[in-house]
C-alpha positions, 0 to 999 in steps of 0.5 A, a space after each residue: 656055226 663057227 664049228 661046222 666052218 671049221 670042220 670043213 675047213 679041216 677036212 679041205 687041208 686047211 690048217 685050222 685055228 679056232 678062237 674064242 674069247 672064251 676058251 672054254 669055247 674053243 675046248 669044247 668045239 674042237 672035242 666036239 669037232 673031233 668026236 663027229 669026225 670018230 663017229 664018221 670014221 666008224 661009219 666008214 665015210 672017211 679012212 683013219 688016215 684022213 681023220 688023222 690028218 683033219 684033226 691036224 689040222 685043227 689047232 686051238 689058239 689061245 689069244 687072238 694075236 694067235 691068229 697074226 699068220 692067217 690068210 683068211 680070218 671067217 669070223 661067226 660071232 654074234 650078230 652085233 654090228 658094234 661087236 663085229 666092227 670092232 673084232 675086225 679093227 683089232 684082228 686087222 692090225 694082227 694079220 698081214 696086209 694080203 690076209 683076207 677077213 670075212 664075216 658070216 652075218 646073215 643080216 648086217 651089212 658087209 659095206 657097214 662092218 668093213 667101214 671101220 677098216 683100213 682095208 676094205 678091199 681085204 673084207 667080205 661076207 662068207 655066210 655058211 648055211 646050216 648045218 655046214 658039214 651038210 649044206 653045200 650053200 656059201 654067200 659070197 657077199 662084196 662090200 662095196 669096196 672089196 675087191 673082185 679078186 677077194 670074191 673069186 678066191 672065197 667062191 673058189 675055195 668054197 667049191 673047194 670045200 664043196 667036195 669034201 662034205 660028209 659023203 661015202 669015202 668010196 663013191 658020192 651022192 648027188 641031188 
């Protein structure tokens, strides 16, 4: 899922930086990130100039304080609420105070992992459904203190992403 997330975020001139507790993880996602993106360039739905760009803005990063200068944390771990409390209490004493943390649980609650924060008003679900390169589906979930503005900017950069799915380079296709 945490891929998928990624990919798109690449492609809509995001400045991506993947983390996993296991590096090993991180290699082989962005590998396979950036093979997906030769095999749609080969069948011509994007330039090379864009795939260029996208893999630019794809960045590994090594430890989690690696991720202290990001707006907007999506976190897609496994689905443990002790596991996900506990991600965000670290990470929230990483990034700075305006940054944005999501999480893309589909079935915990949002108000119940933003419990062990200091800034709950800074904290939202962001659920992608799968595959999210294809799917042009996101949740946008408020805790019951999250801010409406957090909401409004995650909806807005969701229909930002929206535009830069999978299609034809030259014209798109609607449903």
């Amino acid at each position: 899922m945490g891929q998928g997330i990624a990919q798109i975020a690449a492609q809509a001139g995001s400045l991506v930086k993947l983390y996993d507790v296991q590096s090993e993880a991180v290699a082989k996602a962005s590998k396979n990130i950036q093979q997906q993106w030769d095999k749609l360039l080969e069948k011509n739905r994007f330039t090379a100039e864009q795939v260029t760009q996208f893999k630019a803005n794809l960045q590994s990063a090594e430890q989690l304080n690696d991720l202290n200068d990001c707006d907007l944390v999506i976190e897609a771990i496994v689905e443990r609420l002790d596991v996900k409390k506990s991600f965000f209490a670290e990470l929230e004493q990483l990034v700075g105070p305006s940054a944005v943390l999501v999480t893309n649980t589909s079935s915990l609650s949002v108000t119940a992992i933003a419990a062990a924060l200091k800034r709950p008003e800074q904290f939202a679900g962001y659920h992608f459904f799968n595959p999210v390169p294809l799917m042009k589906v996101v949740e946008v979930i408020a805790g019951l203190k999250t801010s409406p503005g957090v909401c409004s900017a995650l909806s807005d950069y969701a229909k930002q992403w929206a535009t830069k799915r999978l299609m034809p380079k030259t014209h798109r296709v609607s449903s």
